[in-house]
SEFIZA-3560 file (N, C-alpha, C; in Angstrom, 3 decimals):
REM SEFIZA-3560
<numar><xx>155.773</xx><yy>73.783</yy><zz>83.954</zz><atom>N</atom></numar>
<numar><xx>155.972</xx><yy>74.930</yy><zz>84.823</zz><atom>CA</atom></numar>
<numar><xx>156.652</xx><yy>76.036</yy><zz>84.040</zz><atom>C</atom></numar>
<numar><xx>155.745</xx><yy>77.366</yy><zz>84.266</zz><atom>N</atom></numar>
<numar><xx>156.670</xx><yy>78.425</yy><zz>83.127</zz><atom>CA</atom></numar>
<numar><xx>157.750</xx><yy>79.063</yy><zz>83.893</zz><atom>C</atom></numar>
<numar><xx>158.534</xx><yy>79.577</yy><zz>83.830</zz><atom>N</atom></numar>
<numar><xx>159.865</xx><yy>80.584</yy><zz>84.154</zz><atom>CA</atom></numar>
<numar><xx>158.722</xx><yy>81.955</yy><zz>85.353</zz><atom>C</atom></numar>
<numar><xx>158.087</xx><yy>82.216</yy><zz>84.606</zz><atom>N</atom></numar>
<numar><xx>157.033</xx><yy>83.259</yy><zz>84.977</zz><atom>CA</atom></numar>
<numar><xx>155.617</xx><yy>82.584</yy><zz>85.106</zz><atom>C</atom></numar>
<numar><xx>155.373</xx><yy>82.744</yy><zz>86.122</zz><atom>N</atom></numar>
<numar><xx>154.279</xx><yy>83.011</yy><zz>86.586</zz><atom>CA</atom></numar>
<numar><xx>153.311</xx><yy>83.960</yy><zz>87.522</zz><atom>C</atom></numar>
<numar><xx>152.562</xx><yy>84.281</yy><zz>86.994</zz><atom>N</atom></numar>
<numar><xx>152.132</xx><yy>85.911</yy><zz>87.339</zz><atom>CA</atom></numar>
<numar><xx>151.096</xx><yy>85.332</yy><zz>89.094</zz><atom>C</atom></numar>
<numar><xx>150.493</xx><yy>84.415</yy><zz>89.492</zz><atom>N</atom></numar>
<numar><xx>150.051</xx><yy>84.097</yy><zz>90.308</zz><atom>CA</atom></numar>
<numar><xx>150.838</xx><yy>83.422</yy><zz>91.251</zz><atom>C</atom></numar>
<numar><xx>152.183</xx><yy>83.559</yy><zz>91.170</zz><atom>N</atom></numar>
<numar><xx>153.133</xx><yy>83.113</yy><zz>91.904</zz><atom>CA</atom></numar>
<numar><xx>154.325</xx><yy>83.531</yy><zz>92.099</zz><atom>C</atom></numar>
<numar><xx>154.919</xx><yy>84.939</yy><zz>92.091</zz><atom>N</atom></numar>
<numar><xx>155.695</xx><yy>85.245</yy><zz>91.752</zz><atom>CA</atom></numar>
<numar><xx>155.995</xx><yy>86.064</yy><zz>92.953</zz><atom>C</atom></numar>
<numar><xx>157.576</xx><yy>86.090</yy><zz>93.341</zz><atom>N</atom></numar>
<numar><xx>158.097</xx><yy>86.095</yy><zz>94.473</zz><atom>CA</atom></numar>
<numar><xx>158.187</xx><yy>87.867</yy><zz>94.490</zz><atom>C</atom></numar>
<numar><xx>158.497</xx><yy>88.314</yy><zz>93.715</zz><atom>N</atom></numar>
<numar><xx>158.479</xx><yy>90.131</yy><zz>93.335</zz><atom>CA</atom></numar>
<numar><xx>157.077</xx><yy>90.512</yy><zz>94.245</zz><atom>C</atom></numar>
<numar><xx>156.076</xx><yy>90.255</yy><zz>93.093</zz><atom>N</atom></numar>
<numar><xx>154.818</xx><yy>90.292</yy><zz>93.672</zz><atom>CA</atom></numar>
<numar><xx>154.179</xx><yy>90.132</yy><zz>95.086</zz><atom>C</atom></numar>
<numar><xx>154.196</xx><yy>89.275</yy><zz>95.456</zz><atom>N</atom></numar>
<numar><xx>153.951</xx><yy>88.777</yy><zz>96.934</zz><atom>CA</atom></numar>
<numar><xx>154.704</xx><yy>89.209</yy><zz>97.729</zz><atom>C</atom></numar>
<numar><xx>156.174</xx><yy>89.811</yy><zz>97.651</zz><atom>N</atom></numar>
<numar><xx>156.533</xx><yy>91.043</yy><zz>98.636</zz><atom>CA</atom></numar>
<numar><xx>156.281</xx><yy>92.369</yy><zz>98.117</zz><atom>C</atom></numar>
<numar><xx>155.890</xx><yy>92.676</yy><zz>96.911</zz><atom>N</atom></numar>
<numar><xx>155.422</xx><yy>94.204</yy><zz>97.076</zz><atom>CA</atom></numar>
<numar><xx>153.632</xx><yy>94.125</yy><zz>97.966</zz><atom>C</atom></numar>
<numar><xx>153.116</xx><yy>93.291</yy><zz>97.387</zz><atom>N</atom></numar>
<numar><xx>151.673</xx><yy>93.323</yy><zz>98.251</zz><atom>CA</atom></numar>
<numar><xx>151.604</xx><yy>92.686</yy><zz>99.475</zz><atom>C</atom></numar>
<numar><xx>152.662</xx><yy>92.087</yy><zz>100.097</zz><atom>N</atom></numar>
<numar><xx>152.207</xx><yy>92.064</yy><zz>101.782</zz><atom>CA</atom></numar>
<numar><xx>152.897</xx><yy>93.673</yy><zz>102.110</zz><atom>C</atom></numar>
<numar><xx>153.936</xx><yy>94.315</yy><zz>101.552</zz><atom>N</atom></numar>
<numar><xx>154.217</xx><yy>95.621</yy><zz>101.743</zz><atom>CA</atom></numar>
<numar><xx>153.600</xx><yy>96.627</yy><zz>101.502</zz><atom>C</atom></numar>
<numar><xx>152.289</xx><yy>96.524</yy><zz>100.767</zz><atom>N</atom></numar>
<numar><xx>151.498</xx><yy>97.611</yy><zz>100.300</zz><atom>CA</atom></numar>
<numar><xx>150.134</xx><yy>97.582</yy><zz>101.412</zz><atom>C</atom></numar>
<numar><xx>150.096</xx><yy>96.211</yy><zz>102.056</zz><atom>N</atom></numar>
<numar><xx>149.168</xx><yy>95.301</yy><zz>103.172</zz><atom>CA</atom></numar>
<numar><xx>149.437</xx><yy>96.330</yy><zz>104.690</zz><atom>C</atom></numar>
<numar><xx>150.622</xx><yy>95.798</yy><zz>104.415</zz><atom>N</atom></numar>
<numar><xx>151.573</xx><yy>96.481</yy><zz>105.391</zz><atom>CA</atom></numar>
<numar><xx>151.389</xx><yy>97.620</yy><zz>105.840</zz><atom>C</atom></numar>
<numar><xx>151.761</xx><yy>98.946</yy><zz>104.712</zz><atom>N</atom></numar>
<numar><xx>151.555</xx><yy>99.907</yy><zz>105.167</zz><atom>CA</atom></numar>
<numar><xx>149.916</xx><yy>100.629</yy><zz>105.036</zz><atom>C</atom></numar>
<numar><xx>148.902</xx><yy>99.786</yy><zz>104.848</zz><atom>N</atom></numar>
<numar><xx>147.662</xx><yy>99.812</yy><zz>104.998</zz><atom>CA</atom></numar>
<numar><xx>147.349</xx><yy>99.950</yy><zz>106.415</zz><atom>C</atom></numar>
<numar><xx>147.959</xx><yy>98.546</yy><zz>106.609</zz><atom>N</atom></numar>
<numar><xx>147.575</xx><yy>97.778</yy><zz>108.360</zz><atom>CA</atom></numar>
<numar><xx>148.061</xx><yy>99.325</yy><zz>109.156</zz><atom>C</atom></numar>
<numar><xx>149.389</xx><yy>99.539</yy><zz>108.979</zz><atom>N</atom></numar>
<numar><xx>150.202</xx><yy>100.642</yy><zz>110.247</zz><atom>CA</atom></numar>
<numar><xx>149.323</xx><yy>101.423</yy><zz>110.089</zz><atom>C</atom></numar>
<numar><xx>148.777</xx><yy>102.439</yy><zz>108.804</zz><atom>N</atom></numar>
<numar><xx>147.953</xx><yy>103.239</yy><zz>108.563</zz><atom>CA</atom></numar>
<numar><xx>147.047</xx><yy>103.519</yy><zz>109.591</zz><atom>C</atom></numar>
<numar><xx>146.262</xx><yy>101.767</yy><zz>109.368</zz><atom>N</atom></numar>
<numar><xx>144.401</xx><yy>102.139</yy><zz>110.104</zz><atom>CA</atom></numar>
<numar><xx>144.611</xx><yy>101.709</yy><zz>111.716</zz><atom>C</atom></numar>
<numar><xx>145.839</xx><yy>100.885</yy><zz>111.742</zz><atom>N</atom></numar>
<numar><xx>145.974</xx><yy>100.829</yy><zz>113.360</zz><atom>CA</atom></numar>
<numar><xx>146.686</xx><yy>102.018</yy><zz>114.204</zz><atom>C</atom></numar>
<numar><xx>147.440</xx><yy>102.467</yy><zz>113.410</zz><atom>N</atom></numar>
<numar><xx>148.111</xx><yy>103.680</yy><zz>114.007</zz><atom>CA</atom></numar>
<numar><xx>147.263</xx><yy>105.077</yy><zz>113.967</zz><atom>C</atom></numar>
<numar><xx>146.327</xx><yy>105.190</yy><zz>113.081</zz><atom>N</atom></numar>
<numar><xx>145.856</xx><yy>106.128</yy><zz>112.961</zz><atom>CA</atom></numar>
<numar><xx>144.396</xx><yy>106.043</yy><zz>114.167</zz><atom>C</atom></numar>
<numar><xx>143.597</xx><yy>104.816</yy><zz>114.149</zz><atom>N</atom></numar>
<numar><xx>142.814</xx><yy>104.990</yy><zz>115.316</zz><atom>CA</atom></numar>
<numar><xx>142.950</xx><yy>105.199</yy><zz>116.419</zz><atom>C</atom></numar>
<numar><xx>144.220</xx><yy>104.339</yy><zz>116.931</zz><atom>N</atom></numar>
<numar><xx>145.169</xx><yy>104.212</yy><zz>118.543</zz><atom>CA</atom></numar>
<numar><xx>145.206</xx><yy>106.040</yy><zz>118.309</zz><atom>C</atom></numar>
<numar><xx>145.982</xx><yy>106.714</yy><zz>117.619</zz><atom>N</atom></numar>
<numar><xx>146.120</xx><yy>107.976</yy><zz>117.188</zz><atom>CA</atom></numar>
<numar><xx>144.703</xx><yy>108.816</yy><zz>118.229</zz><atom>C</atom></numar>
<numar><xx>143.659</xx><yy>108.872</yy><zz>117.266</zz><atom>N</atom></numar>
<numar><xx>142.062</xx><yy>109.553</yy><zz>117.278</zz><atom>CA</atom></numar>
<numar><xx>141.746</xx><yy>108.612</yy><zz>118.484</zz><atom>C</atom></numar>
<numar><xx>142.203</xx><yy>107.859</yy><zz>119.353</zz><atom>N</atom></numar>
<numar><xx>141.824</xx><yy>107.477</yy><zz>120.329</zz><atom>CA</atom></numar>
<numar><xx>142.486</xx><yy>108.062</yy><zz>121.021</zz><atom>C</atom></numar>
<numar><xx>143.938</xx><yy>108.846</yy><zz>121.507</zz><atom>N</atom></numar>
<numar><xx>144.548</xx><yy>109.821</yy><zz>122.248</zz><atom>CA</atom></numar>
<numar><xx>145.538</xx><yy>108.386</yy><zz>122.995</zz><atom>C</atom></numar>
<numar><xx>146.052</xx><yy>107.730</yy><zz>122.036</zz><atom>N</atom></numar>
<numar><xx>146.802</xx><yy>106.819</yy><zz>122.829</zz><atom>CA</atom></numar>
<numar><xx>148.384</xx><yy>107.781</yy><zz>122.709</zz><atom>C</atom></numar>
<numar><xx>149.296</xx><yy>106.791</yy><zz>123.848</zz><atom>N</atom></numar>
<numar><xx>150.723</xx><yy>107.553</yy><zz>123.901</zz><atom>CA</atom></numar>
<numar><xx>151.435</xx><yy>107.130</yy><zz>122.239</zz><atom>C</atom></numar>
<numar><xx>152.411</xx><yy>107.754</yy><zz>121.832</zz><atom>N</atom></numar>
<numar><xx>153.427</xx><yy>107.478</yy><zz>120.771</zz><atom>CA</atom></numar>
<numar><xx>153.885</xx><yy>106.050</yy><zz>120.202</zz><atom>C</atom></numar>
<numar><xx>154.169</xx><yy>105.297</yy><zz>121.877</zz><atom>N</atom></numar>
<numar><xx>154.731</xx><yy>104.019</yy><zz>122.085</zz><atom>CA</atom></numar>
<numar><xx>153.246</xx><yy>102.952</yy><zz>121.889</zz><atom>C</atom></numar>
<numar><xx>152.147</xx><yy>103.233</yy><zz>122.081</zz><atom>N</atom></numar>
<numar><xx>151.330</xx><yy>102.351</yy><zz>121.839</zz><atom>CA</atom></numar>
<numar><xx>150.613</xx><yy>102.688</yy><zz>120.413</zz><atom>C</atom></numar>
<numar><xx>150.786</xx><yy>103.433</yy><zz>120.100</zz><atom>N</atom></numar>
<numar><xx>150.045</xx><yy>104.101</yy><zz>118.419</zz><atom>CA</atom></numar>
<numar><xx>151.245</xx><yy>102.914</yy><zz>117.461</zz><atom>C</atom></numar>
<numar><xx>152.607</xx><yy>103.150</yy><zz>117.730</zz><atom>N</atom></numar>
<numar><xx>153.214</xx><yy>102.023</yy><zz>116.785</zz><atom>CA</atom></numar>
<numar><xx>152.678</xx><yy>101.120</yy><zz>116.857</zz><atom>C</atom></numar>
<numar><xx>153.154</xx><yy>100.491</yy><zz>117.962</zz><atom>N</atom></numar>
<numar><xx>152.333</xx><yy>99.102</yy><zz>118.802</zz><atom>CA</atom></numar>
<numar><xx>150.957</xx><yy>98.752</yy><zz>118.121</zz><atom>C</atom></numar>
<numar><xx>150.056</xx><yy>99.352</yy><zz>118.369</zz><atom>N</atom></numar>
<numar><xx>148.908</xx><yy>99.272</yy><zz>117.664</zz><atom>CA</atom></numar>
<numar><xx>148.924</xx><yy>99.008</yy><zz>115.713</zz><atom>C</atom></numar>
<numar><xx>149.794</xx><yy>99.712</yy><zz>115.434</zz><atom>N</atom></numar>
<numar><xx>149.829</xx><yy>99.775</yy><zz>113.838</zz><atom>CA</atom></numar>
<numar><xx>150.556</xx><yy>98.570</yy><zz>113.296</zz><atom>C</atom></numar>
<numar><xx>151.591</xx><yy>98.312</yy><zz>114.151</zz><atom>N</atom></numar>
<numar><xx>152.209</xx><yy>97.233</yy><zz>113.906</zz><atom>CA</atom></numar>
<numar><xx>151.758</xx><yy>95.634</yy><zz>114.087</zz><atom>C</atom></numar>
<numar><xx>150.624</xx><yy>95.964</yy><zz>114.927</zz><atom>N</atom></numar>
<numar><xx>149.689</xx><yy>94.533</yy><zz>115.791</zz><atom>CA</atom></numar>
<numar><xx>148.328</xx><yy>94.539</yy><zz>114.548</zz><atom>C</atom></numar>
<numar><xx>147.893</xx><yy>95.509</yy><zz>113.781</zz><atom>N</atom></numar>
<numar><xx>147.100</xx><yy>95.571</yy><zz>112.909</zz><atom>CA</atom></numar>
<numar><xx>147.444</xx><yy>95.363</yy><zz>111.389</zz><atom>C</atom></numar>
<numar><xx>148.953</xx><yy>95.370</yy><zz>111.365</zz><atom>N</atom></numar>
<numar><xx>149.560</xx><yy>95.284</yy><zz>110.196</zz><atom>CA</atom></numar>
<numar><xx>149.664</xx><yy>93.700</yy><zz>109.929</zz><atom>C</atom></numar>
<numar><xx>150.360</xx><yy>93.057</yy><zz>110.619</zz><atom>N</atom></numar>
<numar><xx>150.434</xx><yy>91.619</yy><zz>110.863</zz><atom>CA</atom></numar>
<numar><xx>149.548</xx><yy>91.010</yy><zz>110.895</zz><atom>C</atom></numar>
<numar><xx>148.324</xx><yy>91.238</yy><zz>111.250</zz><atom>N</atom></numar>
<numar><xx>147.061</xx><yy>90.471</yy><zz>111.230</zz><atom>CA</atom></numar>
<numar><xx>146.614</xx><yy>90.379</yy><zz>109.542</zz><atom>C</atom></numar>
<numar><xx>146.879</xx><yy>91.992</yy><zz>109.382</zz><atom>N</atom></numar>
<numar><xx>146.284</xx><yy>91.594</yy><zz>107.892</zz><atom>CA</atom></numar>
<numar><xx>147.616</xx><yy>91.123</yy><zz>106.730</zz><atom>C</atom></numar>
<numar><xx>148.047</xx><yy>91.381</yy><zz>106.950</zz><atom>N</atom></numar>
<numar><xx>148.950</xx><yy>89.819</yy><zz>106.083</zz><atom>CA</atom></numar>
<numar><xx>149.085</xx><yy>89.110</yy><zz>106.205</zz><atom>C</atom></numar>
<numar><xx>149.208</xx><yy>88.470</yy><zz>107.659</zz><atom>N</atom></numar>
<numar><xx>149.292</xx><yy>87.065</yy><zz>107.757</zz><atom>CA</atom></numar>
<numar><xx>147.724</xx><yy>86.454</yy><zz>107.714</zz><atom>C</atom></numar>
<numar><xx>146.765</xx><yy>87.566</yy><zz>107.788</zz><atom>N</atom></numar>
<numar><xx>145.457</xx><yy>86.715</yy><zz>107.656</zz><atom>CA</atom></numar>
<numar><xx>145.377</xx><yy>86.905</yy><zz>106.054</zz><atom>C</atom></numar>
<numar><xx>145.601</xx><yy>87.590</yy><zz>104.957</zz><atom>N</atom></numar>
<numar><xx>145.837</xx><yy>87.460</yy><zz>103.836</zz><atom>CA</atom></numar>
<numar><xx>146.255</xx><yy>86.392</yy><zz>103.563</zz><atom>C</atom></numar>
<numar><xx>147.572</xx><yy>85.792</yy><zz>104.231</zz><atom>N</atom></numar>
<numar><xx>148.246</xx><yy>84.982</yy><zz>103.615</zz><atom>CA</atom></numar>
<numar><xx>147.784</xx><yy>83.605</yy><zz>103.769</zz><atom>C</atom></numar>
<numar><xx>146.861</xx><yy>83.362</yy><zz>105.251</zz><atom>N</atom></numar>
<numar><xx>146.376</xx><yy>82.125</yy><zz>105.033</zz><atom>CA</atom></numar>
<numar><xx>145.181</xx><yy>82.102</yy><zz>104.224</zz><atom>C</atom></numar>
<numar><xx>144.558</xx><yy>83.110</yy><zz>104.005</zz><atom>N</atom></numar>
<numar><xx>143.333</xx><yy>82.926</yy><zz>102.950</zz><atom>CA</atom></numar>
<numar><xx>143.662</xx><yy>82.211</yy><zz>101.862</zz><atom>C</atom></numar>
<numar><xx>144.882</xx><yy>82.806</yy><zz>101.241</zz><atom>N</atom></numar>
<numar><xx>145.319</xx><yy>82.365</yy><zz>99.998</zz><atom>CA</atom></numar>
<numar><xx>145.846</xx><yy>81.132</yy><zz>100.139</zz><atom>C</atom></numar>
<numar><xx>146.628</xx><yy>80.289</yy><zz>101.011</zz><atom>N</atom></numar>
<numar><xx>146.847</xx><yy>79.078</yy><zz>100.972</zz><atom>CA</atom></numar>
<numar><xx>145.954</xx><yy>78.488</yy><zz>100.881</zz><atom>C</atom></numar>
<numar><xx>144.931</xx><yy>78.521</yy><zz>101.837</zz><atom>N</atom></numar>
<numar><xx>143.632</xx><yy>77.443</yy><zz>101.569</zz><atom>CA</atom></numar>
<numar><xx>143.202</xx><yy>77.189</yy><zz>100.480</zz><atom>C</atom></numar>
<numar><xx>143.000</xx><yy>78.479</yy><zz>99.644</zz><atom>N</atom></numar>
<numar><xx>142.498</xx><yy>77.882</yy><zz>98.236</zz><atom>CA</atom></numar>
<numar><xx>142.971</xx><yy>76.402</yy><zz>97.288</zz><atom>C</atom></numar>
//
């Protein structure tokens, strides 16, 4: 086992569920948005689209 490992590395895997992250708020907040939803459901929405895609990221990658 090396010190470093680049396919496992704890740095890594929180900058990219955070980069996931603000993807997800992006495309959920921004449609709820262009759909004429209120303030309180545009988060809601971004935040319910954000979580899906990391945590569905994240089980992809376990299975392997």
């Amino acid at each position: 086992m090396r010190a470093y490992d680049p396919n496992n590395c704890a740095f890594c895997r929180l900058m990219r569920s955070l980069a996931f992250t603000g993807v997800g708020m992006g495309i959920g907040s921004g449609t709820a948005y262009l759909l004429g939803a209120d303030q309180q459901d545009v988060m809601a929405s971004g935040i319910v689209v954000s979580a899906i895609i990391v945590f569905g990221l994240l089980d992809k990658k376990k299975k392997k």
